[in-house]
C-alpha positions as CSV (number, residue, x, y, z in Angstrom):
1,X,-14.8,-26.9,-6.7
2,X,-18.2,-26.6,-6.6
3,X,-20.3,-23.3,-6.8
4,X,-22.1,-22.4,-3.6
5,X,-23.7,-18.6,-5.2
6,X,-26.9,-20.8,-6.0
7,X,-27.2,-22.1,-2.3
8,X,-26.5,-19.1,-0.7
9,X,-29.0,-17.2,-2.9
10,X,-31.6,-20.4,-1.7
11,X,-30.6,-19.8,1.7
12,X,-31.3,-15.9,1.4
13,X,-34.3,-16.0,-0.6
14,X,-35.6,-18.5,2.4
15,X,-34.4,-16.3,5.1
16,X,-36.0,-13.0,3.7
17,X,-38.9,-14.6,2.7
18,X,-39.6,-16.4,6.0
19,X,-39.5,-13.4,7.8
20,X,-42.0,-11.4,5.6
21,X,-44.5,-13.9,4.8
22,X,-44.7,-14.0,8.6
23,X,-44.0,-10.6,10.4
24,X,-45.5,-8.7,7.0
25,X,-43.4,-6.2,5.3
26,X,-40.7,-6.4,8.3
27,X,-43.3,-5.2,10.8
28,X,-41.1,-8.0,13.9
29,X,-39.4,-6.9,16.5
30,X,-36.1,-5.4,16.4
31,X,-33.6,-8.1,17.6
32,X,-35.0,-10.6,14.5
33,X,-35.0,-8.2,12.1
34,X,-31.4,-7.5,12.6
35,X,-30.2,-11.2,12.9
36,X,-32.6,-12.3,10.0
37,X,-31.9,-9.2,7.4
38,X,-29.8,-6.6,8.6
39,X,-26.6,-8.5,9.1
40,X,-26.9,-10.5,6.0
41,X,-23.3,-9.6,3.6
42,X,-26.1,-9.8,0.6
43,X,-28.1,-6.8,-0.7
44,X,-31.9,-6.9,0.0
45,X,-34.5,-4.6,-1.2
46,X,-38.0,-5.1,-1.3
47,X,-40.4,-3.3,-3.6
48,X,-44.0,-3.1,-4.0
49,X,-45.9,-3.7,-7.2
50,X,-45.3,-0.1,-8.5
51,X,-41.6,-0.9,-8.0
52,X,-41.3,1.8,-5.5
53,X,-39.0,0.9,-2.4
54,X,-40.4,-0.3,0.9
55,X,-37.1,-1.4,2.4
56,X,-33.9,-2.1,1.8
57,X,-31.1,-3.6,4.8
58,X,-27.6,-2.0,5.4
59,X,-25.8,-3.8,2.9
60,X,-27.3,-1.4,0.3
61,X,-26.9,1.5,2.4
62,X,-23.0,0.7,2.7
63,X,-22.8,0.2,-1.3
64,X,-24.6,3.0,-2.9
65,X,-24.6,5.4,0.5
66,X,-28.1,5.8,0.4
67,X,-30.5,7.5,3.0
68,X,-33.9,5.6,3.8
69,X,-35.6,8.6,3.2
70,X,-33.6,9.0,-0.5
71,X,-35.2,5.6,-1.2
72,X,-38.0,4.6,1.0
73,X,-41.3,5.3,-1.7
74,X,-39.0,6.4,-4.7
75,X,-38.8,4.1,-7.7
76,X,-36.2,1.6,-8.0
77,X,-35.1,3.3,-11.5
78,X,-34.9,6.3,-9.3
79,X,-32.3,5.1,-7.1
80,X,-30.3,3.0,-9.2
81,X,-31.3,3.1,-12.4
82,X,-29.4,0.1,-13.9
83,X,-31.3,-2.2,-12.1
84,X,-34.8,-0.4,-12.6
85,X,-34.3,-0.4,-16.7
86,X,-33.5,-4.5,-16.2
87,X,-36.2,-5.0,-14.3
88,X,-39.1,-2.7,-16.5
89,X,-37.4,-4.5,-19.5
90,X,-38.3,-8.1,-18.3
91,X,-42.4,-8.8,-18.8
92,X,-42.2,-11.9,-16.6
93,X,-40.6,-12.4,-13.3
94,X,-36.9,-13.1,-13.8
95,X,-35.8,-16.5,-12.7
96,X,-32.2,-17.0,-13.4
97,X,-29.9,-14.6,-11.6
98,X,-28.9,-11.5,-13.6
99,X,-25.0,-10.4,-13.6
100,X,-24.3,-6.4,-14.2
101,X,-22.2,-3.8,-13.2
102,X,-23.0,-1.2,-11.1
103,X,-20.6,2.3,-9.7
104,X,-21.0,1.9,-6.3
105,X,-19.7,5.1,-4.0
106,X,-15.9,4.6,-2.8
107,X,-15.2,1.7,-5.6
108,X,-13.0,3.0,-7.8
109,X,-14.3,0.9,-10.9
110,X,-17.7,-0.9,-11.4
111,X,-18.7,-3.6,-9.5
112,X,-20.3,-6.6,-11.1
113,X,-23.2,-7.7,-9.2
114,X,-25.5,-10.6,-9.3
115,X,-28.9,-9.8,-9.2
116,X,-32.4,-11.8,-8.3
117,X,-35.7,-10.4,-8.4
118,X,-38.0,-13.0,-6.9
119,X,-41.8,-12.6,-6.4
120,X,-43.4,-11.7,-2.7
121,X,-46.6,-13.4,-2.3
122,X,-49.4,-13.1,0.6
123,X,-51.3,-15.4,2.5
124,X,-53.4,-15.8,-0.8
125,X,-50.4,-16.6,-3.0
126,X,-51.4,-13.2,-4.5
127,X,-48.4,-11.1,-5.4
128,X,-47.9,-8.0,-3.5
129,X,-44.1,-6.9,-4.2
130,X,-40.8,-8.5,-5.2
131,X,-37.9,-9.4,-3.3
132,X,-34.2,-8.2,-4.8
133,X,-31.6,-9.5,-3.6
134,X,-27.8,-8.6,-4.4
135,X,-24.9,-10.3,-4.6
136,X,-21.2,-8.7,-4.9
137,X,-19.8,-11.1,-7.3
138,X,-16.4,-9.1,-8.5
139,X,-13.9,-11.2,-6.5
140,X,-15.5,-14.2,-7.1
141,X,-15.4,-13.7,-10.9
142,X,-11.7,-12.3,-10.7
143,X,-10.6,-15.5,-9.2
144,X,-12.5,-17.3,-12.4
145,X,-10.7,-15.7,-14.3
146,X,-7.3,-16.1,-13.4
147,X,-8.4,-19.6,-12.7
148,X,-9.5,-20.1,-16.3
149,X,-6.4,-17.4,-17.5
150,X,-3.8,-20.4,-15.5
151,X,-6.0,-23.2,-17.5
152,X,-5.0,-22.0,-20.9
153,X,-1.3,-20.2,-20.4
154,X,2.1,-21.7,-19.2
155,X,2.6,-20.5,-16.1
156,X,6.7,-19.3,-16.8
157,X,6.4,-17.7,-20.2
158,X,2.8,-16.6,-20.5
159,X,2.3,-18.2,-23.6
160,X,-0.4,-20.6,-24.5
161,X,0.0,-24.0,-23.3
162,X,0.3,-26.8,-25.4
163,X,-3.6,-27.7,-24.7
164,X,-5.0,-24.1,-25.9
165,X,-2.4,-24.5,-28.4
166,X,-4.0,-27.5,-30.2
167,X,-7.3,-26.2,-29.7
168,X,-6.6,-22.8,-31.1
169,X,-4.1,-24.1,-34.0
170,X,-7.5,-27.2,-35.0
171,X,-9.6,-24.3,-35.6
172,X,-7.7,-22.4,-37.7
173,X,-6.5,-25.7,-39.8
174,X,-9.9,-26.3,-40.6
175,X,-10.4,-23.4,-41.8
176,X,-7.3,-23.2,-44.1
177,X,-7.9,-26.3,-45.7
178,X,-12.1,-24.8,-46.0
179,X,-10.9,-22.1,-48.3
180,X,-7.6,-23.3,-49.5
181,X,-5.2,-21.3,-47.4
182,X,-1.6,-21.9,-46.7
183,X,-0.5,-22.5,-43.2
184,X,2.6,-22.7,-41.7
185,X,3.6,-24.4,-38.3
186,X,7.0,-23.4,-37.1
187,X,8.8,-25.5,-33.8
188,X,11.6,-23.8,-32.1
189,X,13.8,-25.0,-29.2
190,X,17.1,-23.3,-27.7
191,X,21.1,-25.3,-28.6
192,X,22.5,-26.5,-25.5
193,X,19.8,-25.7,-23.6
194,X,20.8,-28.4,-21.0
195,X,24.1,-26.6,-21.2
196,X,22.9,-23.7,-19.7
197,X,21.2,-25.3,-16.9
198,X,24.2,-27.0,-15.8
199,X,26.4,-24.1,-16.4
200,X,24.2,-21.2,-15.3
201,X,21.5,-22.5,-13.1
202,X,17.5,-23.3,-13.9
203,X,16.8,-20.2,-12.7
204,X,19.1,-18.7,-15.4
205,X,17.4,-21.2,-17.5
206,X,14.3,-20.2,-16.5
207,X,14.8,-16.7,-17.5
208,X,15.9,-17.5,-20.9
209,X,12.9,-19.1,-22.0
210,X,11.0,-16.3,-20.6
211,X,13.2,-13.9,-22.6
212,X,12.7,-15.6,-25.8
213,X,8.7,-15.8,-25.1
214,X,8.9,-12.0,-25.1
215,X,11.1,-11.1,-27.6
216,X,9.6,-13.8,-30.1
217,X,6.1,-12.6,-29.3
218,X,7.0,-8.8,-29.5
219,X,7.5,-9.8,-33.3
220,X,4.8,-12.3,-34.5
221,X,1.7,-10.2,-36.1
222,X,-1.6,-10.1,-33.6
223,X,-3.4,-13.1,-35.1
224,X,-0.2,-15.5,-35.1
225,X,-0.2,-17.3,-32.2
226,X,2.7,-19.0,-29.9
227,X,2.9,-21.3,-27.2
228,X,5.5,-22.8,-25.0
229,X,5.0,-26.5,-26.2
230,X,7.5,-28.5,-23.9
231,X,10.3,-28.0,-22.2
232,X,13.1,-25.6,-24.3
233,X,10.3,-25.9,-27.5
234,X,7.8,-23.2,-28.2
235,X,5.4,-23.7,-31.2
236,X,3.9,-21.3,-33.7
237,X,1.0,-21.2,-36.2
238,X,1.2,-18.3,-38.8
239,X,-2.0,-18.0,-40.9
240,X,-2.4,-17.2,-44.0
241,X,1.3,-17.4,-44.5
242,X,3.1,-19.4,-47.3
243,X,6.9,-21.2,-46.9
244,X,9.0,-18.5,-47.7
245,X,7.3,-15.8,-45.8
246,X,7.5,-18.1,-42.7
247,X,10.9,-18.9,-43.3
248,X,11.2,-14.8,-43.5
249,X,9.8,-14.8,-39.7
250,X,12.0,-17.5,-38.6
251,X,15.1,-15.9,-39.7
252,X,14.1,-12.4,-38.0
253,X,13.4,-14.2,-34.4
254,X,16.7,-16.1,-35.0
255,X,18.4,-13.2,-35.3
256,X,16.8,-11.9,-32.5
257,X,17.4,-14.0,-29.9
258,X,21.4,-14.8,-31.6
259,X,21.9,-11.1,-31.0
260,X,20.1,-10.6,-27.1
261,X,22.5,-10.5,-24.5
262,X,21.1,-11.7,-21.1
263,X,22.5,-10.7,-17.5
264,X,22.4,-13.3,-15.1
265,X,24.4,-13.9,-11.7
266,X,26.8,-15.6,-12.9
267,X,27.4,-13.2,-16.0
268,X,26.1,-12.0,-19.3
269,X,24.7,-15.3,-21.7
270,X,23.7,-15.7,-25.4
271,X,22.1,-18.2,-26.5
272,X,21.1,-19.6,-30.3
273,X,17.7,-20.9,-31.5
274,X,17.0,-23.7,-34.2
275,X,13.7,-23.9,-36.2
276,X,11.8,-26.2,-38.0
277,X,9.1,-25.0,-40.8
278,X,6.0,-27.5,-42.5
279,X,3.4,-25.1,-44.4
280,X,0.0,-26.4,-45.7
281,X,-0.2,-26.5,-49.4
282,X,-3.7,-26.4,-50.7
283,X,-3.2,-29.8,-52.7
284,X,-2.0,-31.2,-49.5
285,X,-4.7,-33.6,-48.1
286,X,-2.8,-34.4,-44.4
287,X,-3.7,-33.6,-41.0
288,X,-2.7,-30.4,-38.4
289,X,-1.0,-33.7,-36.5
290,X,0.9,-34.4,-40.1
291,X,1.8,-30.7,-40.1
292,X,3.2,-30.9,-36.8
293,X,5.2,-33.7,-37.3
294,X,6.9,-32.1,-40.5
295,X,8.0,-29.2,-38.5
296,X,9.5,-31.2,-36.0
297,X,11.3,-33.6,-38.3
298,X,12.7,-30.3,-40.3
299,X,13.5,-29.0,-36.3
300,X,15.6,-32.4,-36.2
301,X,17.4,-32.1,-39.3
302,X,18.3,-28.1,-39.0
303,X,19.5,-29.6,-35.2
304,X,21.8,-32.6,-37.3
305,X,23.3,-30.1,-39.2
306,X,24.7,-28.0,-36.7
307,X,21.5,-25.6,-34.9
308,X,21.4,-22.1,-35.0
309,X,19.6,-21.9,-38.5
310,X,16.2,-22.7,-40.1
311,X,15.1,-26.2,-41.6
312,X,12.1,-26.0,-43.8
313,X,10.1,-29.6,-44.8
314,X,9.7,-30.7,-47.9
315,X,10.1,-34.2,-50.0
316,X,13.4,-34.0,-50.6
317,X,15.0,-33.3,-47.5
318,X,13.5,-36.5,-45.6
């Protein structure tokens, strides 16, 4: 979807400065001052060249609940200061728009603003003032974020997707194999998870893989990262961790999830987990895709012989 916040600040930086190039310093008449500036949803203050206020329409008024004669002649650092120290900070005329926060009175947290401080010019192109115009950009950016938050995580269980996961899991490959650090990749899926589904519902289903996102997550360190990576199979990196100590991990969620007892609607369920294990060895010279694929032929084997326990790779069991 494309971003409009540059159009609309064209379209109000047009407006404003229509009407003062050509009425001077809002001296028109009432009824095109209010339909040109005092019903716009944006912020507008205009300042001289001392940075003192000459105006400013109700949109400021409603944020900060301020009087005209609490701003009209006082410095803009007076008033609100954020944007005064921004603007006495910049030598040249700022350009790009400016995002900040700013407390405004009935918010109950900061609101992040967009500023944009754009030059007034007479008839002579000689400047006489600047233009500020501001922009409430909180919900805006809170619906970026969960936008960008539903980009990276799976939407049932939270976790990473597969796509972060990769991205996430390169980065820290390269740098194992930089300083010759052991890695270990660990793949995970539940027995009989098709059984459940038929037997208990997908909702019950469902609920089982968001369980086991929790509980495994609950007891991975802060740097490990996990992510749901298809279906009933979650994937995890551990840095900086050798074979045994990630078999160690495995064994602990495993006993976990063997000994959580879930309540559904159609009663109480248990389920088991299998793992597979490949670690990085610094002599190894193969790929995060090689690593990957050694955990998930060790996954297959510790599936073979009979799930509910830990497979780790190594030469001798393929």
């Amino acid at each position: 979807m494309q971003d409009v916040t540059p159009l609309s600040f064209a379209v109000s930086n047009l407006i404003v400065s229509w009407a003062l190039f050509r009425y001077r310093l809002f001296d028109i008449v009432p009824v095109a001052r209010d339909t040109l500036v005092e019903n716009l949803r944006d912020g507008v203050i205009v300042l001289d060249n001392q940075m003192r206020v000459i105006d400013f329409n109700p949109a400021v008024q409603k944020a900060f609940i301020l009087s005209k004669s609490a701003m009209i002649g006082k410095s803009l650092a007076q008033v609100i200061p954020e944007l005064g120290s921004i603007l006495a900070a910049r030598k040249a005329l700022a350009l790009d728009p400016i995002e900040l926060e700013l407390e405004t009175d009935g918010a109950l947290h900061p609101r992040l603003y967009e500023a944009r401080f754009t030059g007034l010019l007479d008839n002579r192109s000689v400047q006489i003032g600047q233009i500020l115009l501001l922009r409430d950009i909180t919900e805006q950016k809170n619906v970026q974020e969960k936008l960008q938050q539903l980009a990276l995580t799976d939407p049932l269980t939270g976790l990473f997707n597969r796509r972060q996961f990769f991205e996430l899991a390169q980065h820290e490959f390269k740098r194992s194999r930089r300083y010759g650090h052991a890695q270990s990749i660990l793949i995970l899926d539940v027995d009989h998870f098709k059984n459940v589904n038929d037997t208990y519902g997908h909702a019950a289903g469902d609920a089982v893989l968001q369980d086991l996102a929790q509980k495994c997550s609950e007891q991975l360190r802060s740097f490990d990262v996990m992510a749901r990576y298809g279906g009933d199979e979650f994937i995890l990196m551990l840095p900086e961790t050798e074979s045994d100590k990630a078999s160690q991990t495995a064994e602990r969620l495993r006993q976990v999830i063997e000994s959580n007892r879930l309540e559904t609607v159609s009663g109480p369920l248990q389920v088991t987990i299998s793992f597979g294990i490949a670690t990085l060895e610094e002599s190894d010279e193969i790929s995060l895709d090689d690593l990957i694929d050694r955990a998930d032929t060790a996954l297959y084997i510790a599936k073979n012989n009979g799930r509910n326990q830990i497979c780790t790779w190594h030469e001798k069991v393929v």
